[in-house]
N, CA and C atoms of all chains as a GROMACS GRO file, in nm:
protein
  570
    1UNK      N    1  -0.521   1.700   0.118
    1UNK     CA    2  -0.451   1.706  -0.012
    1UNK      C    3  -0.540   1.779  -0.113
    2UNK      N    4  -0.640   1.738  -0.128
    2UNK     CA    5  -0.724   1.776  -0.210
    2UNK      C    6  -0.803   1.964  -0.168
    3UNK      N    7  -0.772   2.011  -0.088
    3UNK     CA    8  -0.757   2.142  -0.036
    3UNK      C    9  -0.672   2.243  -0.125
    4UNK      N   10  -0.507   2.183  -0.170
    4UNK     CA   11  -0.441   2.270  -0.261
    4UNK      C   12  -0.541   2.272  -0.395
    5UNK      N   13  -0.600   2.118  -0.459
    5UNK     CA   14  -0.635   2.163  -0.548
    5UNK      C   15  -0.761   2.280  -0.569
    6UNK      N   16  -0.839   2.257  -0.461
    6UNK     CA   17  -0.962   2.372  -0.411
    6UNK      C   18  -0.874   2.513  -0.425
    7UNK      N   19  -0.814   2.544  -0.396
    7UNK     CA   20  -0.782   2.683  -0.362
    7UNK      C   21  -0.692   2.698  -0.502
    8UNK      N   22  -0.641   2.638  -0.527
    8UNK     CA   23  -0.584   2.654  -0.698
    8UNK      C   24  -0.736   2.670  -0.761
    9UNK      N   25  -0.796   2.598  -0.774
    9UNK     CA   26  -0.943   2.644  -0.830
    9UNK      C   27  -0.985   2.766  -0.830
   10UNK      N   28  -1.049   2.807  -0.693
   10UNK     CA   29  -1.047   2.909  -0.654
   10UNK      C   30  -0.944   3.048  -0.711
   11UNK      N   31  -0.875   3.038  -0.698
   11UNK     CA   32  -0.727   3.166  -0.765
   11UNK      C   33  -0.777   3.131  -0.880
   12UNK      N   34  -0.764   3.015  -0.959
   12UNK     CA   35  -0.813   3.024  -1.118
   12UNK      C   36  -0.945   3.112  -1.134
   13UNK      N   37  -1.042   3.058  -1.101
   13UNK     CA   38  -1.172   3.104  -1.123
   13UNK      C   39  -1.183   3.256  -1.091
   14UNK      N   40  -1.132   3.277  -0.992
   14UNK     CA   41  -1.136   3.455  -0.935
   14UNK      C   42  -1.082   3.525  -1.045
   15UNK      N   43  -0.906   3.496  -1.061
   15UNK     CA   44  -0.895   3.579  -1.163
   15UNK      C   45  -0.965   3.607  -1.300
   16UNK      N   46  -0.986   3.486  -1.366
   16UNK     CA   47  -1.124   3.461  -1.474
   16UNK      C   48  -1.191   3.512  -1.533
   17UNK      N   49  -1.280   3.529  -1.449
   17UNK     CA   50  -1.434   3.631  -1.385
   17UNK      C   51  -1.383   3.756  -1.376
   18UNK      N   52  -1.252   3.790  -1.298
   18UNK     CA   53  -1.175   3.929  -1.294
   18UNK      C   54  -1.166   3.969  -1.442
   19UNK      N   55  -1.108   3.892  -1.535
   19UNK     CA   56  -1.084   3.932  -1.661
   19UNK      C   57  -1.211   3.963  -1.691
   20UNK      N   58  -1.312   3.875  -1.679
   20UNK     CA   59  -1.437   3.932  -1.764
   20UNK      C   60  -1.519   4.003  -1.760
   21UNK      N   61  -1.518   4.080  -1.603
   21UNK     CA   62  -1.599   4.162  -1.589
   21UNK      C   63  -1.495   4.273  -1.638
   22UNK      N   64  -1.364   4.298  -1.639
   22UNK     CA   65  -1.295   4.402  -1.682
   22UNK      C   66  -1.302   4.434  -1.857
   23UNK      N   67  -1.365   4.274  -1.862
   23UNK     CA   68  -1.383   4.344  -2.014
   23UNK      C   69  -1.504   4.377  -2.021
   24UNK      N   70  -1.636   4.305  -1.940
   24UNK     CA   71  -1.726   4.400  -1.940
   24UNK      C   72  -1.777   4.536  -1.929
   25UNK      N   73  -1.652   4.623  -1.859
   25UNK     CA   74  -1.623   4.706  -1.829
   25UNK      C   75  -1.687   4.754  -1.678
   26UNK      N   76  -1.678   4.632  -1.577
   26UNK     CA   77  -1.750   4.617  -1.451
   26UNK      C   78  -1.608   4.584  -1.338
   27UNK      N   79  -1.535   4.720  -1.379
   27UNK     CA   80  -1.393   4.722  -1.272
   27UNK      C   81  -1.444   4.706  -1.111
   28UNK      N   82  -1.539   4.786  -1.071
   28UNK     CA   83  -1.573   4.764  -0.929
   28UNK      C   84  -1.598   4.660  -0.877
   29UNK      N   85  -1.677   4.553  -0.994
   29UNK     CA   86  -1.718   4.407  -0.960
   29UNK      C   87  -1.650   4.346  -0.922
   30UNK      N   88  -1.530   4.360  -1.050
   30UNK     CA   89  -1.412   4.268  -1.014
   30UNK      C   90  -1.303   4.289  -0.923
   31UNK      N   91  -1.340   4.444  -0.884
   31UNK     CA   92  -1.209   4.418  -0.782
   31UNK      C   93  -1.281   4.339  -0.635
   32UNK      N   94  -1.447   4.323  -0.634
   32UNK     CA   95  -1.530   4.286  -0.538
   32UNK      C   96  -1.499   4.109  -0.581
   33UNK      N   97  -1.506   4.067  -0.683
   33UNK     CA   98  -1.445   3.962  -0.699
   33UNK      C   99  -1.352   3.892  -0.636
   34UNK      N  100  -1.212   3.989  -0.684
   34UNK     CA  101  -1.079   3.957  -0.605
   34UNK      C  102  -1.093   3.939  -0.460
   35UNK      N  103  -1.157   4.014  -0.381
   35UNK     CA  104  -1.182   4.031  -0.243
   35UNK      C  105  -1.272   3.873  -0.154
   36UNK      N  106  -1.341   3.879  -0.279
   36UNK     CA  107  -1.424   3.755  -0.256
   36UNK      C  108  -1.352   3.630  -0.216
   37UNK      N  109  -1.302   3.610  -0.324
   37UNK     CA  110  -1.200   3.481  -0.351
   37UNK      C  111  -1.121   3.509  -0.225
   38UNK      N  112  -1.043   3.612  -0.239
   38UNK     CA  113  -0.981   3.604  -0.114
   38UNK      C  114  -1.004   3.567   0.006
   39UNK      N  115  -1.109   3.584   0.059
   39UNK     CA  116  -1.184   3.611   0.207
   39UNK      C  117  -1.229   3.424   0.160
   40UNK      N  118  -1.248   3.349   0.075
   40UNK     CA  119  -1.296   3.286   0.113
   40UNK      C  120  -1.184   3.146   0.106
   41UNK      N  121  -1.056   3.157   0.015
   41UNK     CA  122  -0.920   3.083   0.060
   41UNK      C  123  -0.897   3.113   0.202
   42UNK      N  124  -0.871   3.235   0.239
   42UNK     CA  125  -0.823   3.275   0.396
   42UNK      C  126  -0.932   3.138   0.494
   43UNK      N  127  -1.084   3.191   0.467
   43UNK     CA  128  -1.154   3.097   0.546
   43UNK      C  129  -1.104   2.958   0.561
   44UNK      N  130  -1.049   2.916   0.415
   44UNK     CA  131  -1.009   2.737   0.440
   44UNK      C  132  -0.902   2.740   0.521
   45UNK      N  133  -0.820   2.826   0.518
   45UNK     CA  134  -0.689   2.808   0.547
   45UNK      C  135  -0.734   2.786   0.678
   46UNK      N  136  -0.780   2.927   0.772
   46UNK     CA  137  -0.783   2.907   0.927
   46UNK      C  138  -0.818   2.809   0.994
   47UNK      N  139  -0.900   2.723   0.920
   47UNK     CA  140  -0.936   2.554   1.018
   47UNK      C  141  -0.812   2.525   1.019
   48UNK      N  142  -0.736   2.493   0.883
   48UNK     CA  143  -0.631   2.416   0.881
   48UNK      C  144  -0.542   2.474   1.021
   49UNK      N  145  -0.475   2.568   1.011
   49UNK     CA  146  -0.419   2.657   1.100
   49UNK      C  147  -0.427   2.644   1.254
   50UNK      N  148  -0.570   2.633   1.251
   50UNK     CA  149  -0.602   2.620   1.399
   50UNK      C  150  -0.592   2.444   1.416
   51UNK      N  151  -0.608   2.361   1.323
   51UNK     CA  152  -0.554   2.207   1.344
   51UNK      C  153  -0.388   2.165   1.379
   52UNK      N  154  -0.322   2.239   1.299
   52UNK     CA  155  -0.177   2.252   1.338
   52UNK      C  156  -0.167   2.310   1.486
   53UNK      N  157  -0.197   2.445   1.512
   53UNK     CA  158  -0.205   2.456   1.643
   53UNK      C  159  -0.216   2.398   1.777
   54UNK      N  160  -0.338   2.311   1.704
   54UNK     CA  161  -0.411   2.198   1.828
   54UNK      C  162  -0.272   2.138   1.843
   55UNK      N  163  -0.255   2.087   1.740
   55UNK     CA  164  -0.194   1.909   1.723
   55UNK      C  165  -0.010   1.956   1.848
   56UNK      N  166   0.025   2.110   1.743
   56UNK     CA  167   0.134   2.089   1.860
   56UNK      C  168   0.130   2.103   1.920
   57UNK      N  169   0.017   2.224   2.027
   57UNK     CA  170  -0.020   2.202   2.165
   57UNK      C  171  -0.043   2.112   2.236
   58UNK      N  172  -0.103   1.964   2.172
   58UNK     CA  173  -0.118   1.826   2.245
   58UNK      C  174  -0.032   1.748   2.214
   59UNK      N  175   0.099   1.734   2.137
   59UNK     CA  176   0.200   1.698   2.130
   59UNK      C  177   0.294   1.729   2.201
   60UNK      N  178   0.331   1.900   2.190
   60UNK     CA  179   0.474   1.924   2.313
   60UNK      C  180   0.363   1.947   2.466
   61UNK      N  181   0.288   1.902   2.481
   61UNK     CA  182   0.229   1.910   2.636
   61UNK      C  183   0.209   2.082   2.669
   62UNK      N  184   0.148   2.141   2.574
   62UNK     CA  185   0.194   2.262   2.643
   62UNK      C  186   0.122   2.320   2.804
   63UNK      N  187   0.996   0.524   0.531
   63UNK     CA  188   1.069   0.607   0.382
   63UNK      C  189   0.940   0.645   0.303
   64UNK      N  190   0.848   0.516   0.331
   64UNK     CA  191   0.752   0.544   0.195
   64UNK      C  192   0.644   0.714   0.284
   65UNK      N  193   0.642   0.814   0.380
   65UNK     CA  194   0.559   0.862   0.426
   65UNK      C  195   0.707   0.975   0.307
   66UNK      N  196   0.790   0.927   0.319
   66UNK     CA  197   0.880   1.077   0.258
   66UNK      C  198   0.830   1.098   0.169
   67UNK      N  199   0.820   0.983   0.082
   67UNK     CA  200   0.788   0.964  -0.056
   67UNK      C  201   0.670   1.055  -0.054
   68UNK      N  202   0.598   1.026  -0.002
   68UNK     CA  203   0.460   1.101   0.016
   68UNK      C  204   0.449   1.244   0.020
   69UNK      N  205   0.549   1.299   0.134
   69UNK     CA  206   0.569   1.402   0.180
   69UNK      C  207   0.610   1.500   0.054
   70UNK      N  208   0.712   1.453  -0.003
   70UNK     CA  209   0.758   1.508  -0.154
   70UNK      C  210   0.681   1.522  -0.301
   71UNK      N  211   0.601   1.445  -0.258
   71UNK     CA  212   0.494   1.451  -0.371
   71UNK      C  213   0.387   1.597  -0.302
   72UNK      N  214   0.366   1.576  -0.189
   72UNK     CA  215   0.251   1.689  -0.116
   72UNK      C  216   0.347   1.831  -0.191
   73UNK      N  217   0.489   1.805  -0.169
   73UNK     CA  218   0.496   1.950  -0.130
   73UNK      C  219   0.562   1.966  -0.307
   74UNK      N  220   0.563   1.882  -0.388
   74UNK     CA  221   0.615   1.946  -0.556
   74UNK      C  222   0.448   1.970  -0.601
   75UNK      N  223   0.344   1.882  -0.531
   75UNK     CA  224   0.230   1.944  -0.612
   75UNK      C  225   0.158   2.088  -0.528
   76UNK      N  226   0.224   2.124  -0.414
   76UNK     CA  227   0.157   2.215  -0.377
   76UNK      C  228   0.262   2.379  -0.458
   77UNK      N  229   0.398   2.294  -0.512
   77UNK     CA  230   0.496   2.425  -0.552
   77UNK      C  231   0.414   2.424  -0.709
   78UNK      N  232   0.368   2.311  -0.789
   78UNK     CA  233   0.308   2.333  -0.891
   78UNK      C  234   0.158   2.433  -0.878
   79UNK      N  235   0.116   2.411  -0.786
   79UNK     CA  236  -0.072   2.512  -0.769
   79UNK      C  237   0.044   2.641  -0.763
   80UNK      N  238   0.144   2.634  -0.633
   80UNK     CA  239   0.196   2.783  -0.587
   80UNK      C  240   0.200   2.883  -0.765
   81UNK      N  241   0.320   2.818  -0.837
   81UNK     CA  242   0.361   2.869  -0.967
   81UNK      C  243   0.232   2.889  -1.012
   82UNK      N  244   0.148   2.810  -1.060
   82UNK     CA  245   0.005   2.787  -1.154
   82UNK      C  246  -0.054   2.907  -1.166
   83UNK      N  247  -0.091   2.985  -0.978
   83UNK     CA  248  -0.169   3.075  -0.929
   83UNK      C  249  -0.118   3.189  -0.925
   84UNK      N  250   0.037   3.191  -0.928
   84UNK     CA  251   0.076   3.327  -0.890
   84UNK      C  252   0.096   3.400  -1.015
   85UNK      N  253   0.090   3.361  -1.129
   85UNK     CA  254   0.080   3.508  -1.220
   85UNK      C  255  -0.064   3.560  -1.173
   86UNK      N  256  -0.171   3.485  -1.154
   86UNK     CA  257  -0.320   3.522  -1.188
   86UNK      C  258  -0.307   3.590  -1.066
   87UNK      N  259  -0.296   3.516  -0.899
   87UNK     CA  260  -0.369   3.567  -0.755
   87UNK      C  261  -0.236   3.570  -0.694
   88UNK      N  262  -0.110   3.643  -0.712
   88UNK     CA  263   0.008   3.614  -0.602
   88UNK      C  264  -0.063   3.594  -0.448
   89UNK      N  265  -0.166   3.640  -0.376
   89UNK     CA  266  -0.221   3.652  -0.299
   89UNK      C  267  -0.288   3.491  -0.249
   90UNK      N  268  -0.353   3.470  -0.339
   90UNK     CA  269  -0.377   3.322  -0.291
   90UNK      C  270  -0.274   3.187  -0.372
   91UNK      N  271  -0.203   3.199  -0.398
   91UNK     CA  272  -0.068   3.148  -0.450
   91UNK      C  273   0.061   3.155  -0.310
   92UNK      N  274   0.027   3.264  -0.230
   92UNK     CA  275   0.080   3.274  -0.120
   92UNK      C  276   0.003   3.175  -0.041
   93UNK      N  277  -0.151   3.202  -0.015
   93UNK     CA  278  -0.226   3.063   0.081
   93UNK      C  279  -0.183   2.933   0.013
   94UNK      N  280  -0.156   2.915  -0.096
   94UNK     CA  281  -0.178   2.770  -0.128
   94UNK      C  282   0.020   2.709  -0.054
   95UNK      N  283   0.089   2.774  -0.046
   95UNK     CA  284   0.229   2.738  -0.024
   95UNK      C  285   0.218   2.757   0.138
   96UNK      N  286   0.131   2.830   0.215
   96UNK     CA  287   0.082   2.773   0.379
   96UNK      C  288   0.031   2.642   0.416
   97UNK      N  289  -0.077   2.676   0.345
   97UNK     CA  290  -0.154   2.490   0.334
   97UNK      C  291  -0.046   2.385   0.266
   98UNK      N  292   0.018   2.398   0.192
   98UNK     CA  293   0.109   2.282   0.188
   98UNK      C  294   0.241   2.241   0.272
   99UNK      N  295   0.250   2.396   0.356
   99UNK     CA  296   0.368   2.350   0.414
   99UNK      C  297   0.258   2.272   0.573
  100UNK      N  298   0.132   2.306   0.601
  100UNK     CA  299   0.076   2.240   0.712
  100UNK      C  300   0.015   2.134   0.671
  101UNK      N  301   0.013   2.102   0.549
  101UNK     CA  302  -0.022   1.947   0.516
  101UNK      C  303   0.080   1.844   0.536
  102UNK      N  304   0.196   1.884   0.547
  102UNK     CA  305   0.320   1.822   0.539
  102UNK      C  306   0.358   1.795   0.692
  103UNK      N  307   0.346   1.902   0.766
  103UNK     CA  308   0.357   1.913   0.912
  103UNK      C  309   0.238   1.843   0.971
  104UNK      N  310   0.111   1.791   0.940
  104UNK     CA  311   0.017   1.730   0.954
  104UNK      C  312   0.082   1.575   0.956
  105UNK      N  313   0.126   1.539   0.847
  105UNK     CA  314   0.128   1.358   0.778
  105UNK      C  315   0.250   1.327   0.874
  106UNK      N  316   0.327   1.431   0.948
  106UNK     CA  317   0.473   1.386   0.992
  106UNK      C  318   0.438   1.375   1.128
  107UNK      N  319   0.283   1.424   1.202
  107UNK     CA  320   0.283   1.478   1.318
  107UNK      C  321   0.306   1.360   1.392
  108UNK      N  322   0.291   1.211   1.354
  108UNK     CA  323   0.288   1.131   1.478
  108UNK      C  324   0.418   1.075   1.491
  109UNK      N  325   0.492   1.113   1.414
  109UNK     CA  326   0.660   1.110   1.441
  109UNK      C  327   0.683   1.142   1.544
  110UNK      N  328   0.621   1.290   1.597
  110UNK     CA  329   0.667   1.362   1.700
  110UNK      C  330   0.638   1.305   1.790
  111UNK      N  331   0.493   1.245   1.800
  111UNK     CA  332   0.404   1.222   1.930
  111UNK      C  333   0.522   1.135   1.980
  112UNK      N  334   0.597   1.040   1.897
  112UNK     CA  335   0.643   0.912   1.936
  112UNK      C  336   0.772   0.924   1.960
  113UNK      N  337   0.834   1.100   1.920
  113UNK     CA  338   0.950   1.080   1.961
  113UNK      C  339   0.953   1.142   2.126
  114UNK      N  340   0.810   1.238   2.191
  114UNK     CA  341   0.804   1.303   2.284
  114UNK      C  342   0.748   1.182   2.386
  115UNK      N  343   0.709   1.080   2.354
  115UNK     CA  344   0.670   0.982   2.440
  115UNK      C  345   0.779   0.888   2.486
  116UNK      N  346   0.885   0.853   2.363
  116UNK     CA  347   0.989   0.786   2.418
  116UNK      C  348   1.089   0.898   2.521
  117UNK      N  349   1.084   0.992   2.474
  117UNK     CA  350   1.193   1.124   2.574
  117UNK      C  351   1.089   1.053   2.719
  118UNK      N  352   0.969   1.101   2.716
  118UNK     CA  353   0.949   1.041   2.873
  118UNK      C  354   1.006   0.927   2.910
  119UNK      N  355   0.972   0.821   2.820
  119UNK     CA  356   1.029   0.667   2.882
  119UNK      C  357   1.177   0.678   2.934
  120UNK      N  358   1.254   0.766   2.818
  120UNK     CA  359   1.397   0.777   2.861
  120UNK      C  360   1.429   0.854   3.048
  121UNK      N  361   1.336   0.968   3.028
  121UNK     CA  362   1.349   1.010   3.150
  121UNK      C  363   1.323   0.957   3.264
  122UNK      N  364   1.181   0.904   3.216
  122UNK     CA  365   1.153   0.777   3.356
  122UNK      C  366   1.289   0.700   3.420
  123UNK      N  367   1.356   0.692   3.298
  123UNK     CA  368   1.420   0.533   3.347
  123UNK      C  369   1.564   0.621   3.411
  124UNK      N  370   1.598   0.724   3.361
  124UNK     CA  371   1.734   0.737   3.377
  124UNK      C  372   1.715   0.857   3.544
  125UNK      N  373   1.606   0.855   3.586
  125UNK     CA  374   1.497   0.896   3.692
  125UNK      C  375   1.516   1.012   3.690
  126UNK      N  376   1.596   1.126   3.592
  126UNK     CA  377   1.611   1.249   3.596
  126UNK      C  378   1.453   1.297   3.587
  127UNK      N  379   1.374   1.330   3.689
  127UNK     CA  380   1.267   1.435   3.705
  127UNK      C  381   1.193   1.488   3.554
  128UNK      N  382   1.073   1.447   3.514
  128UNK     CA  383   1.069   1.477   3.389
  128UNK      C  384   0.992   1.627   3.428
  129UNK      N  385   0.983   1.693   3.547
  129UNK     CA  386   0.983   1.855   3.532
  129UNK      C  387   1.057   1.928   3.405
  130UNK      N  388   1.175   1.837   3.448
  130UNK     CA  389   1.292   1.913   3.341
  130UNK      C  390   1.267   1.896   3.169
  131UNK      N  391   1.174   1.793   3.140
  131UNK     CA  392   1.156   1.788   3.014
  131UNK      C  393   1.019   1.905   2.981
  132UNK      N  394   0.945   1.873   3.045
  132UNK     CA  395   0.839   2.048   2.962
  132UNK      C  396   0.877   2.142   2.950
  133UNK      N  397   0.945   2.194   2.987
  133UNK     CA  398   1.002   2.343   2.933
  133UNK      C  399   1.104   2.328   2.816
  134UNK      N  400   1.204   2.171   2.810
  134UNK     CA  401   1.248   2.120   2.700
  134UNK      C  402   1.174   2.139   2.598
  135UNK      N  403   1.063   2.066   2.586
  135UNK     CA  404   0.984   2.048   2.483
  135UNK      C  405   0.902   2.191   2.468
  136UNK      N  406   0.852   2.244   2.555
  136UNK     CA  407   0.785   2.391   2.498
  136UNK      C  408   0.922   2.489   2.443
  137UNK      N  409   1.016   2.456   2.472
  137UNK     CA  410   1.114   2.508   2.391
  137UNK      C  411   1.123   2.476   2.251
  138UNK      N  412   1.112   2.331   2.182
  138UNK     CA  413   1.120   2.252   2.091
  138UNK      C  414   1.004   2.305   2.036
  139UNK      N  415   0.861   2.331   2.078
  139UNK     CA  416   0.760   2.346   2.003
  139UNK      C  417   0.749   2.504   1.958
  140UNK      N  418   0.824   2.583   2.056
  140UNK     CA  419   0.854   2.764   2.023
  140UNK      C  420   0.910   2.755   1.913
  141UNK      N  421   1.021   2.714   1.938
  141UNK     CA  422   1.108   2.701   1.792
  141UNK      C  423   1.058   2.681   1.683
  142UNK      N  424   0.936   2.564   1.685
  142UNK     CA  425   0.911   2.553   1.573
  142UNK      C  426   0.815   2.606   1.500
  143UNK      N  427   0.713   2.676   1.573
  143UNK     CA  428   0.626   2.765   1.570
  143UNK      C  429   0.723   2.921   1.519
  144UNK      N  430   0.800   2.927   1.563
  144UNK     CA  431   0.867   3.077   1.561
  144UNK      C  432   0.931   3.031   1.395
  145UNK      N  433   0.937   2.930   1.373
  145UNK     CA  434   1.007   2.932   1.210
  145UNK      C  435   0.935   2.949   1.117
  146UNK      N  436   0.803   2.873   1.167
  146UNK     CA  437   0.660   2.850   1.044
  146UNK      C  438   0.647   2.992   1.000
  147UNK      N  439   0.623   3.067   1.098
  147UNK     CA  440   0.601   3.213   1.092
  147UNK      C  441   0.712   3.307   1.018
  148UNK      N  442   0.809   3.259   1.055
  148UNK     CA  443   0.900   3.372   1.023
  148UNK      C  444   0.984   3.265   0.839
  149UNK      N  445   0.922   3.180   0.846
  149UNK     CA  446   0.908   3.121   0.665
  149UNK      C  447   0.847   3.202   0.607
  150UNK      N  448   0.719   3.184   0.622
  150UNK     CA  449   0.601   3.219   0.614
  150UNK      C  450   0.571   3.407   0.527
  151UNK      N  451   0.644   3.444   0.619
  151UNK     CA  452   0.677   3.590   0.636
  151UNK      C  453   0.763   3.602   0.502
  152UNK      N  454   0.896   3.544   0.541
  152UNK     CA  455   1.020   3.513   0.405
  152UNK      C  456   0.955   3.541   0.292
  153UNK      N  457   0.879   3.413   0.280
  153UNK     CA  458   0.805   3.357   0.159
  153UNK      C  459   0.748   3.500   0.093
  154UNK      N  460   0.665   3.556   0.172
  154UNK     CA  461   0.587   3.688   0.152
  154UNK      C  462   0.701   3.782   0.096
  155UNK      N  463   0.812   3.779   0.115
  155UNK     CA  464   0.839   3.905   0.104
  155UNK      C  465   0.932   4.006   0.216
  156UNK      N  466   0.850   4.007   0.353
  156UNK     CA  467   0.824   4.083   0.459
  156UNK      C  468   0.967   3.992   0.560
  157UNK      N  469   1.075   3.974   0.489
  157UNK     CA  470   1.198   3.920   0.566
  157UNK      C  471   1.210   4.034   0.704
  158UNK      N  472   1.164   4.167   0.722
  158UNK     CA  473   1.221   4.243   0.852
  158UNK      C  474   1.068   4.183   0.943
  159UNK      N  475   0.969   4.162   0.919
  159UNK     CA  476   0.865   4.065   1.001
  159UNK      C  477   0.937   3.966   1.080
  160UNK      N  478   0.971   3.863   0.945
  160UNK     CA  479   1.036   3.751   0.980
  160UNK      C  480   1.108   3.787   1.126
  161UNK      N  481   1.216   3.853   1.097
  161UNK     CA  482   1.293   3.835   1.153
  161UNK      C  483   1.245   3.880   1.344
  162UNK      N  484   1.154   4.005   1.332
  162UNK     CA  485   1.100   4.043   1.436
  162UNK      C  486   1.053   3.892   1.540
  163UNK      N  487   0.948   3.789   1.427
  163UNK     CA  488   0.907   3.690   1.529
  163UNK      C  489   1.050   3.614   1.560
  164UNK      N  490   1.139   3.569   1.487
  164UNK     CA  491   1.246   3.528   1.526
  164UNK      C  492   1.286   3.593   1.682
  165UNK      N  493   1.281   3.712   1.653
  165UNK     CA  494   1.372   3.779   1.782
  165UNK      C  495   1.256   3.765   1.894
  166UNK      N  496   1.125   3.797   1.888
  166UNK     CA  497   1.052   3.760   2.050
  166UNK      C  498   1.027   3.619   2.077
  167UNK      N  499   1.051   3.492   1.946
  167UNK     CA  500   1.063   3.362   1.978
  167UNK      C  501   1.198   3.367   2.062
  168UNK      N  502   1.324   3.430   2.059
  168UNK     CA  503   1.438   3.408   2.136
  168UNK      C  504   1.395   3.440   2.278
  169UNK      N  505   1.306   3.542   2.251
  169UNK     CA  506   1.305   3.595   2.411
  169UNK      C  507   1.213   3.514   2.492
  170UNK      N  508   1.115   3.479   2.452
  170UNK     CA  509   1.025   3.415   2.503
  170UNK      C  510   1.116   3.265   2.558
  171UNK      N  511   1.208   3.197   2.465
  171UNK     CA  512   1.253   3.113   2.487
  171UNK      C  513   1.329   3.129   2.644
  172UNK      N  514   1.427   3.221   2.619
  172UNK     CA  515   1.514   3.295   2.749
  172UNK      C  516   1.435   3.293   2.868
  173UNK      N  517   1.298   3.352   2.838
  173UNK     CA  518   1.181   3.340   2.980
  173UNK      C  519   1.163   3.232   3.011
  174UNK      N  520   1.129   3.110   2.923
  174UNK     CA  521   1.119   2.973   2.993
  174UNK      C  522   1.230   2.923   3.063
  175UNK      N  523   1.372   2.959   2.978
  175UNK     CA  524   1.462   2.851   3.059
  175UNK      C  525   1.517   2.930   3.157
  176UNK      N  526   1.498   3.070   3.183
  176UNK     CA  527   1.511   3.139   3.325
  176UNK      C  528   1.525   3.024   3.477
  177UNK      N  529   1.367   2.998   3.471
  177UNK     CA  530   1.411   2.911   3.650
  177UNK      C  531   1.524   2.789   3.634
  178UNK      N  532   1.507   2.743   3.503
  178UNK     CA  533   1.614   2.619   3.508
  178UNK      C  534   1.788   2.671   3.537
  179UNK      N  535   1.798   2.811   3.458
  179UNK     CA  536   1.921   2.821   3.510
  179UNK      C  537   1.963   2.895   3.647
  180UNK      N  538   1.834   2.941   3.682
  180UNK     CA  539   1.864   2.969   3.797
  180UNK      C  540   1.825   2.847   3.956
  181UNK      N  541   1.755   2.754   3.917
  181UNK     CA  542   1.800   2.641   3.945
  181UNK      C  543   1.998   2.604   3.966
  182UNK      N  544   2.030   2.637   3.839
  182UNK     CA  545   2.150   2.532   3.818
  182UNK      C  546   2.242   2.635   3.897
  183UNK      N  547   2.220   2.767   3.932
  183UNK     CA  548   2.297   2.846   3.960
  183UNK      C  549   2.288   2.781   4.145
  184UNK      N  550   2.193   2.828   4.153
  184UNK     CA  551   2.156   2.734   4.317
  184UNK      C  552   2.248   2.646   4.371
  185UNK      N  553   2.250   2.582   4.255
  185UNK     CA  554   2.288   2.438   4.268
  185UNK      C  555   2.442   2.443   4.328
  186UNK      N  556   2.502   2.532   4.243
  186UNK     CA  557   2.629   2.539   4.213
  186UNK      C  558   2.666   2.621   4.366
  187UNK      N  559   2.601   2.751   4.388
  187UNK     CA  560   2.626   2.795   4.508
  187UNK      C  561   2.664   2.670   4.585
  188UNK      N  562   2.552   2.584   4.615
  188UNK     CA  563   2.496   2.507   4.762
  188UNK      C  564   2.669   2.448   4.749
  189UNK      N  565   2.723   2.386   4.640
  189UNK     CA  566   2.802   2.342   4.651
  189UNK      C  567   2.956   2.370   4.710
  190UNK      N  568   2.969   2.528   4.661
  190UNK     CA  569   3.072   2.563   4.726
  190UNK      C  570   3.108   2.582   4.848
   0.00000   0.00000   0.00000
């Protein structure tokens, strides 16, 4: 449960920092920013992903 | 009832992060509406266990061969795998995706129940 609120965090904070380095006038940072954040929601997700996987593979007998 | 209750709360606070995030990250506003739809499919999972354990008991008893139930059930679990994905996809945007896994979940399905109907075809010969 507490995973949505992590990754809502995450999207908050990325964009943020996006704004501020754009007003710093540090566009490359922030689009290295965006990328960041990204790559590192994707990371949470895939455990989850691969737990669903498990679970219905040892459920329908595959 | 009270796990629904539950279930409905998971998935209005995961549509509240979804909205929250997507002016700022549509991108991870998209992850956060995955993770909630597999948090949900998580809390429900031992429903299943208990409805695929009684299908055996049933089969045991009624002595129909439970051969015939695994390819049942890997049918049941294609399906449901082939929807997550092709939601998933929806959700995104990318509805001609969608629809692609839809169409090799059909086929794949068709490949499993192949020997069963050609089983039943057998069957039917021997008889005439």
């Amino acid at each position: 449960m507490e995973i949505i609120f992590k990754l809502a965090g995450i999207g908050l904070i990325t964009s943020i920092v996006n704004q501020i380095l754009k007003y710093c006038g540090k566009e490359e940072i922030a689009s290295i920013t965006t990328l960041a954040g990204l790559v590192v929601s994707l990371l949470m997700v895939i455990n989850l992903v691969q737990e669903l996987f498990d679970t219905v593979k040892t459920l329908f007998i595959f | 009832m009270s796990e629904l209750l539950k279930i409905v709360a998971v998935a209005l606070v995961t549509v509240f992060a979804h909205m929250l995030v997507k002016q700022a990250k549509p991108e991870i506003a998209m992850i956060i509406s995955i993770v909630g739809s597999i948090l949900i499919i998580i809390m429900i999972v031992d429903a299943i266990g208990n409805i695929t354990s009684s299908f055996y008991g049933i089969f045991q008893k009624t002595g129909v061969d439970t051969a015939l139930l695994t390819p049942l059930l890997k049918i049941v679990a294609i399906g449901y795998i082939a929807e997550f994905g092709a939601n998933i996809c929806a959700d995104a945007g990318a509805s001609s995706v969608a629809d692609k896994i839809l169409f090799a979940a059909k086929l794949i399905i068709l490949m499993i129940s192949l020997p069963i109907i050609t089983t039943v075809i057998d069957m039917v010969v021997a008889l005439l």
